[in-house]
N, C-alpha and C positions, 0 to 999 in steps of 0.2 A: 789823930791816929788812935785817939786813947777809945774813941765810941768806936770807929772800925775795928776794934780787937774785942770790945763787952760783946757786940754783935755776932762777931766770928763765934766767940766762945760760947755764947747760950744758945744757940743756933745748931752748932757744928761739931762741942768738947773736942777740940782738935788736940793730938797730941803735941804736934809741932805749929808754932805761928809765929811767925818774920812778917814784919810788917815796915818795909822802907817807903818814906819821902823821897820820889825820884824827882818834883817838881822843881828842883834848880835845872835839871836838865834837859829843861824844856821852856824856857825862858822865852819870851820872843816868839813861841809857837802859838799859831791863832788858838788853839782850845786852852794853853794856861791863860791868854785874857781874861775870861770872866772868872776869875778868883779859885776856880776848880782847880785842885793837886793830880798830879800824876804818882800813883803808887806801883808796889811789886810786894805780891803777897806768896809767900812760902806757906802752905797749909799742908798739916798731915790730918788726917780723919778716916775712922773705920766706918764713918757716910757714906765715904765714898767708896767702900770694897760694890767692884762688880759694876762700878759706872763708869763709863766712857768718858774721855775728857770733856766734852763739852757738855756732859750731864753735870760733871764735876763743879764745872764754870758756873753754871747753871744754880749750882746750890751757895754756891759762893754770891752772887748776884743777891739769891733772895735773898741772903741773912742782909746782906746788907742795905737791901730797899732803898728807900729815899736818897739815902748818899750817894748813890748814882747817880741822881741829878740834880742833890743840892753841894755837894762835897767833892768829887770824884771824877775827873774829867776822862782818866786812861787808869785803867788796872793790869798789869801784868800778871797773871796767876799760874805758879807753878801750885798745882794739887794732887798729891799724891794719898795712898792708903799709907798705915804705920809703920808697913813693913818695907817702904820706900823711903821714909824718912830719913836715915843717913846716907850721906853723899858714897 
C-alpha cells in the first residue's frame, strides 16, 4: 500500500487518501489466487474538478500503472473533487 499511495500522491496531490487492504475479504475468490490484493481507495483531488466519474477512475488507473497487473487484482474507487471530501 505504501507504493499505491507515493503513486497516488505524485500523480494526483490528493487532498484526501484512504487506502484499505480489502483482500481478507475475498479469500477463496478465483482473482485473490494469484497473489493480487483487492483494495478501496477514497481519493479527493482538484484533477478531478469537471471530470466525470469514469474519467475520474481513469486518472486513478494511470497513476497507478503496472500495479494493475502486477499488485492489484479489484480496486474499489470512491473519487471525489475537495469540495466532496467530508462525509
Amino acid at each position: 500500500m505504501v507504493r499505491m499511495r507515493e503513486l497516488l500522491e505524485a500523480a494526483l496531490e490528493p487532498e484526501l487518501l484512504e487506502i484499505e487492504d480489502e483482500s481478507h475479504l475475498h479469500k477463496g475468490h478465483v482473482g485473490a489466487r494469484d497473489g493480487r490484493g483487492h483494495f478501496a481507495v477514497t481519493i479527493a483531488a482538484g484533477a478531478f474538478a469537471g471530470k466525470m466519474p469514469l474519467a475520474r477512475h481513469r486518472l486513478v488507473y494511470g497513476a497507478l500503472g503496472d500495479m494493475m497487473k502486477t499488485d492489484i487484482h479489484a480496486l474499489r474507487i470512491d473519487a471525489r473533487v475537495p469540495a466532496q471530501a467530508s462525509p
